[in-house]
Backbone as XML, in Angstrom:
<?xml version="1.0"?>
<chain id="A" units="angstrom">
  <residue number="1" name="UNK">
    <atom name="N" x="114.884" y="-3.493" z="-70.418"/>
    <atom name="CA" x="114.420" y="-2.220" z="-70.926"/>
    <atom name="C" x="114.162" y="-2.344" z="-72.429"/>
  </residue>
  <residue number="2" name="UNK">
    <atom name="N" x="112.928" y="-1.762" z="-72.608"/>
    <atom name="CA" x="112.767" y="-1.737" z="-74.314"/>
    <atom name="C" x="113.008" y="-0.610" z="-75.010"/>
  </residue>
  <residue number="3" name="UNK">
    <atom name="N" x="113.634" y="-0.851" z="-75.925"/>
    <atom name="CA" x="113.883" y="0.018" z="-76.884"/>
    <atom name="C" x="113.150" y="0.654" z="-77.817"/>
  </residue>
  <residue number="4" name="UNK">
    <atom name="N" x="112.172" y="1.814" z="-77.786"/>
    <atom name="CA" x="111.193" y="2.222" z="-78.788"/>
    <atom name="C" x="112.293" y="2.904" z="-79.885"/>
  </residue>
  <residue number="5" name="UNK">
    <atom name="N" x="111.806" y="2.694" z="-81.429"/>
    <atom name="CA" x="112.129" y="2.793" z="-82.074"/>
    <atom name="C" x="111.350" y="4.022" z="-83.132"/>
  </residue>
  <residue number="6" name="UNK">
    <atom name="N" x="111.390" y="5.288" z="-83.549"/>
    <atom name="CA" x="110.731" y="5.974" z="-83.873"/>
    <atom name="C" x="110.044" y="5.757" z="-85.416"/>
  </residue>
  <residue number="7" name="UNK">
    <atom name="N" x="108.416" y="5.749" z="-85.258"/>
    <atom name="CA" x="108.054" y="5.308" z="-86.581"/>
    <atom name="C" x="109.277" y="6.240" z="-88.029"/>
  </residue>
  <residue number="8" name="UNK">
    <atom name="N" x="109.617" y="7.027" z="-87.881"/>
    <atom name="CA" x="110.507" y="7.725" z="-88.731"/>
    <atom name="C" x="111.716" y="7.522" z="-89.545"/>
  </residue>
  <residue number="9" name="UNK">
    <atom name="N" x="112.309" y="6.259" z="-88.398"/>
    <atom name="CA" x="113.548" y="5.571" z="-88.595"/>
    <atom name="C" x="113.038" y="4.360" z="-89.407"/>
  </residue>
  <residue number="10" name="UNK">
    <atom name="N" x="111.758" y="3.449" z="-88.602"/>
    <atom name="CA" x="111.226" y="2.130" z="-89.317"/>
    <atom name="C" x="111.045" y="2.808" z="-90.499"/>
  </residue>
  <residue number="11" name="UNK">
    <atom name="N" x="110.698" y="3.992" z="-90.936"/>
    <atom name="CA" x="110.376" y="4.212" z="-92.524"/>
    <atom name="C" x="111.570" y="4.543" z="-93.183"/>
  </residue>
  <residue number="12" name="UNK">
    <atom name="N" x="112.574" y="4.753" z="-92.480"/>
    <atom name="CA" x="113.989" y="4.974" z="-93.132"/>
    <atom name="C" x="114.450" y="3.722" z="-93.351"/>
  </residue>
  <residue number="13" name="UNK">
    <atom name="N" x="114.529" y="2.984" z="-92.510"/>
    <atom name="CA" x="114.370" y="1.333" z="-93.034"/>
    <atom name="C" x="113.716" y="0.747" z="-93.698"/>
  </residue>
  <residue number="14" name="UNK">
    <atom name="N" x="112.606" y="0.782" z="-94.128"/>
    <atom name="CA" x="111.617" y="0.168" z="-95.418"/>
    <atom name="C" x="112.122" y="0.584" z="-96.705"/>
  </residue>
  <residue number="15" name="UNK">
    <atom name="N" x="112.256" y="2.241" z="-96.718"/>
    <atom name="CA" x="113.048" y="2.462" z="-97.761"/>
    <atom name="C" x="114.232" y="2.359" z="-98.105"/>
  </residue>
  <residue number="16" name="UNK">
    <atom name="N" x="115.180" y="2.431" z="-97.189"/>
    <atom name="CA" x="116.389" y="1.581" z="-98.256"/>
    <atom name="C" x="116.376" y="0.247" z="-98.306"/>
  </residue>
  <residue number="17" name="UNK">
    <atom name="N" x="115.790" y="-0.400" z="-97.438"/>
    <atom name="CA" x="115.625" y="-2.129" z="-97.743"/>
    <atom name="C" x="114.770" y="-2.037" z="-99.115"/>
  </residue>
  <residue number="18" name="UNK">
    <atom name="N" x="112.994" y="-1.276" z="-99.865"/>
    <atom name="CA" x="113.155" y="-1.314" z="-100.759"/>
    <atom name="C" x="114.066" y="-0.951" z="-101.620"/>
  </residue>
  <residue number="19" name="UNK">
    <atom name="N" x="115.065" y="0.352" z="-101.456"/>
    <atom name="CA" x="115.421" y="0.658" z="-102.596"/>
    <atom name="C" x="117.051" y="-0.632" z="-103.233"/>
  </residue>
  <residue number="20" name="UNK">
    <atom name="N" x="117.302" y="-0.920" z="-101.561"/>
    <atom name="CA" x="118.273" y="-2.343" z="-102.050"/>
    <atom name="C" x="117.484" y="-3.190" z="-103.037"/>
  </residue>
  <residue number="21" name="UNK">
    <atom name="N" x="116.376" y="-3.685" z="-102.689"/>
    <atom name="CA" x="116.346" y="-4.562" z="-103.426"/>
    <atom name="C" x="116.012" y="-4.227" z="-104.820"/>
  </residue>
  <residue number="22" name="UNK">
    <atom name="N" x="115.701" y="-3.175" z="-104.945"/>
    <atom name="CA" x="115.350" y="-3.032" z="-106.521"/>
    <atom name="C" x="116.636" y="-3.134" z="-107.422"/>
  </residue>
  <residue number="23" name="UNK">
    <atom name="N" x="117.728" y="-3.008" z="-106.887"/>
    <atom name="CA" x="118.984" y="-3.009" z="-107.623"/>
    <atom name="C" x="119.717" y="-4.208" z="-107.609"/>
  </residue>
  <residue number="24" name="UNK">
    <atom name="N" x="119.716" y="-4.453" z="-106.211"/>
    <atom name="CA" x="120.656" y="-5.965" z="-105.717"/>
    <atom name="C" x="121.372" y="-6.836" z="-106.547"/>
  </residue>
  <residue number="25" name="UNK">
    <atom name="N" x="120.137" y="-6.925" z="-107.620"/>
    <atom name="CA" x="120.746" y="-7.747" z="-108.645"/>
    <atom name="C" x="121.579" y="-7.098" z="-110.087"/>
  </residue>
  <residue number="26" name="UNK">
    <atom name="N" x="121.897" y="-6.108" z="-109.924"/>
    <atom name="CA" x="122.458" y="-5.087" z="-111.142"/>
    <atom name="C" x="123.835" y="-5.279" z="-110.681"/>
  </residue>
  <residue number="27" name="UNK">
    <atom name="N" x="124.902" y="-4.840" z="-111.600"/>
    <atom name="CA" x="126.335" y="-4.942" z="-111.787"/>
    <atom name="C" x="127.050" y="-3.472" z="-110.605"/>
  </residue>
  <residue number="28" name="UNK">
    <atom name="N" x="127.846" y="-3.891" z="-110.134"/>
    <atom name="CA" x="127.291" y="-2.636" z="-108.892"/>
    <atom name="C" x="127.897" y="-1.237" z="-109.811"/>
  </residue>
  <residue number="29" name="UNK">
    <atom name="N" x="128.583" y="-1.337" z="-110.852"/>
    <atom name="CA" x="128.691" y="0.195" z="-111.774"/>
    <atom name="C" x="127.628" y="0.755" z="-112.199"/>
  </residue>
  <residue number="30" name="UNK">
    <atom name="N" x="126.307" y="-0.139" z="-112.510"/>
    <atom name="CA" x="125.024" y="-0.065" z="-112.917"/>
    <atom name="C" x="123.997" y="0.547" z="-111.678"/>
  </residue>
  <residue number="31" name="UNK">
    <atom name="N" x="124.470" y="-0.134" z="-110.253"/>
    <atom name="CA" x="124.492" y="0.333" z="-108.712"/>
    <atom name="C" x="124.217" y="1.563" z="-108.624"/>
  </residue>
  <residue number="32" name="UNK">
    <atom name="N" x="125.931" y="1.995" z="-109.208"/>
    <atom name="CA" x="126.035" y="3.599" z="-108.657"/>
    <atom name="C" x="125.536" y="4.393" z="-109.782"/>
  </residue>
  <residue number="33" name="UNK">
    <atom name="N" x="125.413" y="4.431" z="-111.196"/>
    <atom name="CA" x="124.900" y="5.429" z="-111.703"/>
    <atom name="C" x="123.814" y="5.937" z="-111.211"/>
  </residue>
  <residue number="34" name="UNK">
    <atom name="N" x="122.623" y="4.332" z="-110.815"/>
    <atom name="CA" x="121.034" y="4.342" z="-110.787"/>
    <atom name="C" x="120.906" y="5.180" z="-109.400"/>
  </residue>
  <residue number="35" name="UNK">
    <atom name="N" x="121.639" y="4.778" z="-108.306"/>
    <atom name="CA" x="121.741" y="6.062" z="-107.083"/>
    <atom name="C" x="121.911" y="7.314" z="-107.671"/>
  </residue>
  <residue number="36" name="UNK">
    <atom name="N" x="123.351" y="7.766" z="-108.270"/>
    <atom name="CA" x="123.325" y="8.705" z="-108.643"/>
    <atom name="C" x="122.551" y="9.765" z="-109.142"/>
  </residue>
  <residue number="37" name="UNK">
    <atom name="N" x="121.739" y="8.990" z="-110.172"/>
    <atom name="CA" x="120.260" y="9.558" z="-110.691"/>
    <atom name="C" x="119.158" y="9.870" z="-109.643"/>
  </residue>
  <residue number="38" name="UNK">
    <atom name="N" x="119.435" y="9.236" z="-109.110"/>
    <atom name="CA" x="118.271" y="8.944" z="-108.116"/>
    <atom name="C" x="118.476" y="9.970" z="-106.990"/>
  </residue>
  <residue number="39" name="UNK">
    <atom name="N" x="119.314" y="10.429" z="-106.335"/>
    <atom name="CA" x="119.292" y="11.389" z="-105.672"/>
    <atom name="C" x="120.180" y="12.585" z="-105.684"/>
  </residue>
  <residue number="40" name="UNK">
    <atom name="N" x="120.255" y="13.446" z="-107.217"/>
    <atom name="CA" x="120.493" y="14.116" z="-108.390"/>
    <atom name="C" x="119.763" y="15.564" z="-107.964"/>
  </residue>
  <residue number="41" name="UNK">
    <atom name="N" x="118.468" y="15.539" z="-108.063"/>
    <atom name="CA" x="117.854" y="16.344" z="-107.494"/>
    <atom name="C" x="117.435" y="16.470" z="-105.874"/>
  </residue>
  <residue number="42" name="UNK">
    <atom name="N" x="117.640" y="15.393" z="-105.226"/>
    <atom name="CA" x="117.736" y="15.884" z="-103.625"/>
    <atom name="C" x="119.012" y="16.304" z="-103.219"/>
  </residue>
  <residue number="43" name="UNK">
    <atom name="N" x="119.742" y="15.930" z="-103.762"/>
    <atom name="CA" x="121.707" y="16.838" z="-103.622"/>
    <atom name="C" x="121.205" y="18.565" z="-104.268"/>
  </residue>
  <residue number="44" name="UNK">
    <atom name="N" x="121.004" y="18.508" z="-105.365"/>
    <atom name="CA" x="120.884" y="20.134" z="-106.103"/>
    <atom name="C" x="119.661" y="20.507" z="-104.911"/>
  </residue>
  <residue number="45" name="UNK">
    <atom name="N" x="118.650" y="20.519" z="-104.355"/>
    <atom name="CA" x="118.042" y="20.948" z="-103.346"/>
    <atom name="C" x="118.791" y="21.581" z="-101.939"/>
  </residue>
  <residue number="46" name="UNK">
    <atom name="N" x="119.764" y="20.543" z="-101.636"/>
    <atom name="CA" x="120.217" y="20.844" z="-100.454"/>
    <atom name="C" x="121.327" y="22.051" z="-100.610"/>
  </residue>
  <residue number="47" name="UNK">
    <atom name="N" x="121.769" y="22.009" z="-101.995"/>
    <atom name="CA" x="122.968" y="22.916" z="-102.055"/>
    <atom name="C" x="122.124" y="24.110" z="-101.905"/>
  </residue>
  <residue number="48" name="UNK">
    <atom name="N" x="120.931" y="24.675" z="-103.119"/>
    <atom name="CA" x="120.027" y="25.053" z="-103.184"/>
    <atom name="C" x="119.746" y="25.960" z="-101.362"/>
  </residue>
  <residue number="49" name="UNK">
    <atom name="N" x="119.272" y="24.697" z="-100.745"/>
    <atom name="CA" x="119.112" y="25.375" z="-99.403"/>
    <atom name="C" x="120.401" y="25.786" z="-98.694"/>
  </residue>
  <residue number="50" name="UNK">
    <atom name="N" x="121.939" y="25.373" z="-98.738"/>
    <atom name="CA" x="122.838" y="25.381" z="-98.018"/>
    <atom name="C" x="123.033" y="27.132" z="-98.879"/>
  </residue>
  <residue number="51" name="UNK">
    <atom name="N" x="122.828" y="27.037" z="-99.966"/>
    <atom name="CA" x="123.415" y="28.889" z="-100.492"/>
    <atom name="C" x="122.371" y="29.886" z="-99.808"/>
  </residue>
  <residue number="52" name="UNK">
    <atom name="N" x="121.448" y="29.006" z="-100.059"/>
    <atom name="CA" x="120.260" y="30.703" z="-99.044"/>
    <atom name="C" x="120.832" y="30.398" z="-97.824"/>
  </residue>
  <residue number="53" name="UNK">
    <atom name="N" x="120.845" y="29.919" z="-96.758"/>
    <atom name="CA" x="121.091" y="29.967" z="-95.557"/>
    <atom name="C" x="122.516" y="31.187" z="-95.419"/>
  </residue>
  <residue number="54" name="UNK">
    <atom name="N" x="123.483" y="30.593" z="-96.232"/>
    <atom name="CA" x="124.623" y="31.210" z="-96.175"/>
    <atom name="C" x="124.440" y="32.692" z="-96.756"/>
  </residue>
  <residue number="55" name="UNK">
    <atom name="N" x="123.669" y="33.225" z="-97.290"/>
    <atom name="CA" x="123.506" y="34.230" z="-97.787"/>
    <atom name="C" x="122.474" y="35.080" z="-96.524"/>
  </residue>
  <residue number="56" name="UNK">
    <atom name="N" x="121.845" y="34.187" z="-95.977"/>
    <atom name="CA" x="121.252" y="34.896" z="-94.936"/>
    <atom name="C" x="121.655" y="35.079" z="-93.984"/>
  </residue>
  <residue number="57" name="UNK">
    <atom name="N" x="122.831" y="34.537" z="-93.532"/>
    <atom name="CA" x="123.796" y="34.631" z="-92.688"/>
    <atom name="C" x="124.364" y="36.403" z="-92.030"/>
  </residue>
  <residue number="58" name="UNK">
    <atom name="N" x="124.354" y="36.957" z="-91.043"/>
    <atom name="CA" x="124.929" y="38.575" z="-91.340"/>
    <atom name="C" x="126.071" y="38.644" z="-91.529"/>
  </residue>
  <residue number="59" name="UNK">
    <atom name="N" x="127.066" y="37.961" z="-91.255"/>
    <atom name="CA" x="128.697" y="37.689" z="-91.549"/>
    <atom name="C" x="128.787" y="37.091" z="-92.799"/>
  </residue>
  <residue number="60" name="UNK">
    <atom name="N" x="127.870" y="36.590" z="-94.063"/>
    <atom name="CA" x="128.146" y="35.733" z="-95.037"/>
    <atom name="C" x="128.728" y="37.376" z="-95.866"/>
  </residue>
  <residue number="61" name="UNK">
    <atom name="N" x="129.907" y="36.818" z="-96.893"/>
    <atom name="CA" x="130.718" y="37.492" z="-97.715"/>
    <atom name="C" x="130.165" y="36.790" z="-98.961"/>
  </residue>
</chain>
């Protein structure tokens, strides 16, 4: 049986295989800031979306 694999995932794989390698070679404290930065504003987005949801909620306090 073969396993199809959804083009969605292969692109979730291209990108962190690029984004490994752009760092790979950095000190891994140097690692985590450059992540950090890097997905800085897709974290503040999601909170962003997690407070409207909760506010739209009819039970949200």
């Amino acid at each position: 049986m073969e396993i199809k694999v959804s083009k969605a995932q292969i692109s979730v794989w291209e990108w962190k295989d690029k984004a490994y390698e752009e760092i790979k070679h950095l000190p891994i404290l140097e690692q985590m800031l450059i992540i950090q930065e890097r997905t800085k504003q897709t974290i503040a987005q999601i909170n962003v979306n997690k407070a409207k949801n909760k506010a739209s909620l009819p039970n949200a306090r």
